[in-house]
N, C-alpha and C positions, 0 to 999 in steps of 0.2 A: 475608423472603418469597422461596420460590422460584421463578426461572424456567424457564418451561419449553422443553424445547429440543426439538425434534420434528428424528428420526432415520430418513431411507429409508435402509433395511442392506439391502447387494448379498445375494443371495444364487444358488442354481440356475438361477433364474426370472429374476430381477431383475439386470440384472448392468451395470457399466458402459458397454457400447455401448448398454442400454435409456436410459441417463440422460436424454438430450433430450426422452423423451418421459414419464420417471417425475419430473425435475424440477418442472413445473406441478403435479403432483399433492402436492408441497409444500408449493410456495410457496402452493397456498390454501388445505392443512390448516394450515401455519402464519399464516395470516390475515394476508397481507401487503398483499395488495390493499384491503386496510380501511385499512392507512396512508396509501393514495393517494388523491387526488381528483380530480376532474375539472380538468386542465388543468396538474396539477404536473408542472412541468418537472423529471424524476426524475433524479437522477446514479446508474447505474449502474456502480460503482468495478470494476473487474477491470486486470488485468496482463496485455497483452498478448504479454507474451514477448519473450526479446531472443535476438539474431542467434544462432541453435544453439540454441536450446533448443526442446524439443518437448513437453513437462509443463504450457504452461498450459491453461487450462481452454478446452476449444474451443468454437468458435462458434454449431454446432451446440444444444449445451447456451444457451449464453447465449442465444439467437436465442429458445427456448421462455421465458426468463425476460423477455424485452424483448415478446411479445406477451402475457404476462400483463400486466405494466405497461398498455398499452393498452388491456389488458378492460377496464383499472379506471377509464380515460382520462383516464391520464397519457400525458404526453410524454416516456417516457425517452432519452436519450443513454450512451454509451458513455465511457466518463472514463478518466485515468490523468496523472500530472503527468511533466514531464521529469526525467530523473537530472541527479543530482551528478555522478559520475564520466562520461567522454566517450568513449559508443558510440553505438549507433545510435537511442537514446533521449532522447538530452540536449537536443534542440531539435525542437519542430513540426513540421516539416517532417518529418527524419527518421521520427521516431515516426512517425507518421501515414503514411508510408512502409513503414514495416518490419507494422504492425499491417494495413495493407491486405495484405502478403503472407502473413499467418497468415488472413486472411480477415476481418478486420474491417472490412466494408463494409458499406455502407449496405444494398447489395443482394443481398448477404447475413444481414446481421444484423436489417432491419427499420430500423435505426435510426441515426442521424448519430455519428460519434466525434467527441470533443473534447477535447484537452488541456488539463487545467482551470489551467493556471500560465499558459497563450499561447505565442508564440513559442518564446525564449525564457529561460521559465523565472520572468519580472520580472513578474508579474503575481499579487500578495498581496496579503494583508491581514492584519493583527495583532487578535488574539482575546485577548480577557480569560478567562485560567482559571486566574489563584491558585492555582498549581502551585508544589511542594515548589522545584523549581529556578528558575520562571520567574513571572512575572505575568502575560504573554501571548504571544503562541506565533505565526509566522508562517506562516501557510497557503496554497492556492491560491484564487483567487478565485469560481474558478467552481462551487469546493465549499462555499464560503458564502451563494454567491448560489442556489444551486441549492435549492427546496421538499423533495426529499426525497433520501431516498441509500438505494438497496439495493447494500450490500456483497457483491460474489461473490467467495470469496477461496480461491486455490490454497493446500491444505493440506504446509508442506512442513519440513525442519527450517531451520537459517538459522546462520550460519559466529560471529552477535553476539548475536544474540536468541536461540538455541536453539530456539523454536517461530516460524515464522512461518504466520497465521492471519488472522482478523479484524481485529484491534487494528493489526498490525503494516499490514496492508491498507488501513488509513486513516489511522491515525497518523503512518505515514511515507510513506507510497503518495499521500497528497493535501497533504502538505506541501510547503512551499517550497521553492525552494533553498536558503536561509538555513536553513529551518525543518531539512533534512535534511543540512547542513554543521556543526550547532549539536549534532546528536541524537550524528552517528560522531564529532564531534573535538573540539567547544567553543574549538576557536584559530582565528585567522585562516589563510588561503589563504598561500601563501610563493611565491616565483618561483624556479626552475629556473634558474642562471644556462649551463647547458649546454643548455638547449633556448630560451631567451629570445634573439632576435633584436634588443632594443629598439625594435619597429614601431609601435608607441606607442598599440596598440587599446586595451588595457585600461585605459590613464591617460585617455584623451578620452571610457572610459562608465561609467569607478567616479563614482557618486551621492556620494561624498563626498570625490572629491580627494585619494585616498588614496596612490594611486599613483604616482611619478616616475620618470622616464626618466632616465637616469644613461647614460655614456662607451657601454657595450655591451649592457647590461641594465636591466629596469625594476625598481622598489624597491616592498614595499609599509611602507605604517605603520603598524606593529601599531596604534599609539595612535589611530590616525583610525579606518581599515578599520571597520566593522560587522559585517564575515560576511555580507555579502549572498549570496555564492559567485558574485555576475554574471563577476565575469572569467574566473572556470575553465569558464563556458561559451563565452565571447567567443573568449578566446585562440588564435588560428590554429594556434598552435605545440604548442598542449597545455605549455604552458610554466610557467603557475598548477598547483600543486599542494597538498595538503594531506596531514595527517595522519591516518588511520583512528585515534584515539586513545582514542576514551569507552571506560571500563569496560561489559561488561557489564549491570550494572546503573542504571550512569548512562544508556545507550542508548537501554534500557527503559521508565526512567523519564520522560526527558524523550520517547519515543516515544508512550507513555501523555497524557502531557499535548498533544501537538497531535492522537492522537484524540479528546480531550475541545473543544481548538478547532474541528475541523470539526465535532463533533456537538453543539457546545453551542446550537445556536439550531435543532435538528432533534429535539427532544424530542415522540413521538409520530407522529416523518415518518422511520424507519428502521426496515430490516429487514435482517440479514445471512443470507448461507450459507457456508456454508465446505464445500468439495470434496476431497474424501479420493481422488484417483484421479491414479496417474502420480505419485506423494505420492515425493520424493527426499531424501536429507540437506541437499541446501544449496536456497538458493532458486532464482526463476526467473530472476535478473540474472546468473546466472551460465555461461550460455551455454551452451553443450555439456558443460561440467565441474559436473554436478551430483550429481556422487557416486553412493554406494550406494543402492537404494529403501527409501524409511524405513514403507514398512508395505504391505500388498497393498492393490486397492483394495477399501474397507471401504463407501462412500458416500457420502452428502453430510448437513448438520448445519445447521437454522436454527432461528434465533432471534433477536428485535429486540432480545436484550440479547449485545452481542460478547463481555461478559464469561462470562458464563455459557456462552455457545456456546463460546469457545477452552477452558475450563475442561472443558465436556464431549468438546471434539473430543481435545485431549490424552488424557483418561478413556477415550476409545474406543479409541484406537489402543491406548493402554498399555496397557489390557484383552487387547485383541486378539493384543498382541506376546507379555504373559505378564511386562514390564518396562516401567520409564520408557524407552521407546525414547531421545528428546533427553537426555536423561541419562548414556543410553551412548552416542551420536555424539558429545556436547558436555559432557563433566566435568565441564569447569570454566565451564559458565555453569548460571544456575539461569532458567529458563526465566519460573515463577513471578513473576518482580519485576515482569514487565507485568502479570501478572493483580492481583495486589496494588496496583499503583499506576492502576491503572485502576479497579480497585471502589474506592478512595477519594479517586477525581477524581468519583466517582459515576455511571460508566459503566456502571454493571450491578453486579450481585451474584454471588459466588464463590458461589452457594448453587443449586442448580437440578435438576431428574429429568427424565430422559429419555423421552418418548414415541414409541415407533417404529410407524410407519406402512406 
């Protein structure tokens, strides 16, 4: 069966500075407010953007989509998990810092932000989904605990994923540390012996004793470690490191599988959109160096099935460009492997028509 993806397309009249106020008129053609009830405490997922970048979706725009939630009277919140790698997002604090200076405030946006992993980072829970790589998938807490999820996700390309959209927006966006240590490298974390001091933080809060302190540097063990990734945000020094190492497709796949952990017990209680505007080659972590613009702005794309939505958000662009645009930014990845390993985690269906509004 197919689903349907309801499409506001910019045009003369309609154009990106109108968004804020032509987004509502989406979100209730696409009947999103019907998945909310009264009192659901709503996880609204978005990227707030990291230090240099100016591409995500602004506040403006969200602020219209956080008092729709209210019409419907829910309780939404503003979400995003801490990173893996150590900027201005890798702990609570910061984030929550950096995301007030894009303007995500309260008094601004209507509504409370929270970082759904906690401080940081150590605040998960393991999801059962009988996935091709894994059994169960380590997510953030406050994306399981949460009644519903309206995904808003900046439409862009991505340097391992080749489309980043919907899937990529929760899959790896509301993952763990571990969960997002496990997707880029599948090996444990290694120590820096030129930036390791031996000050012995990371041995007294690795959860399994993994760690030792040796003559002038600390040791990890492969055999113990778990990949929780805690020490690479612990470490003072930036001294924990790790490898970028998953193929592709393996990124994809196991990406695929923790958005089926955060959406597997929100069946009936989600709805995404995905934003075509300020759309660049690489993603939003990448600070000021986010390449060439991977398409004009074209508009915004929803639908409660992520699959079929990144299926048509891709169809749109590449419509538009005249070419696979991710295809010619990123050669050698095939963008496809999360849409496939997503519609047979049963996230949605590859199958869907577009209605434009």
């Amino acid at each position: 069966m197919k689903s349907t993806v309801y499409f506001l397309r910019f045009d003369s009249k309609r154009t990106a500075d109108s968004a804020p106020e032509l987004i509502g008129e989406l979100f209730d053609k696409a009947g999103f407010g019907e998945v909310l009830a009264e009192g659901d405490l709503t996880l609204v997922k978005l990227h707030f953007g990291e230090e240099g970048n100016k591409g995500y979706i602004k506040p403006p725009l969200v602020r219209t989509v956080v008092e729709r939630c209210k019409a419907a009277g829910a309780k939404p919140f503003l979400c995003d998990t801490n990173t893996l790698y150590v900027r201005r997002r890798h702990n609570a604090v910061d984030h929550l810092g950096l995301a007030a200076e894009h303007g995500f405030t309260i008094e601004n946006i209507g509504c409370p932000v929270i970082i759904a992993d906690g401080l940081r980072g150590y605040n998960t829970i393991q999801v059962r989904v009988d996935g091709r790589h894994s059994q169960s998938v380590s997510v953030a807490s406050d994306a399981v605990h949460a009644d519903a999820i309206i995904g808003l996700a900046h439409v862009t390309g991505h340097i391992a994923t080749g489309l980043g959209a919907a899937i990529k927006n929760i899959g790896m966006g509301l993952s763990s540390r571990a969960g997002k240590l496990v997707q880029h490298s599948g090996k444990p974390p290694f120590v820096s012996e030129e930036k390791c001091i031996a000050c012995g933080t990371c041995a007294r809060w690795c959860p399994e004793g993994a760690i030792e302190i040796e003559a002038d540097s600390a040791r990890i063990d492969p055999d113990r470690c778990i990949s929780c990734g805690y020490c690479i945000c612990l470490c003072p020094h930036g001294a924990i490191e790790f490898t970028w190492s998953a193929s592709p497709q393996y990124l994809q796949e196991r990406m695929a599988e923790h958005a089926a952990g955060v959406l597997s017990r929100k069946q009936g209680k989600m709805a995404f959109m995905n934003v075509i505007i300020d759309s660049t080659e690489k993603c939003d972590c990448m600070g000021s160096s986010t390449g060439r613009q991977l398409t004009a702005d074209l508009g915004i794309l929803a639908c409660s099935d992520p699959v079929a939505l990144d299926c048509a958000t891709a169809g749109v662009i590449n419509e538009a460009a005249g070419t696979d645009v991710f295809r010619e930014f990123f050669p050698d990845i095939d963008y496809q492997y999360q849409l496939r390993a997503a519609s047979e985690l049963g996230l949605g269906s590859c199958e869907y028509e577009v209605v434009e509004i």
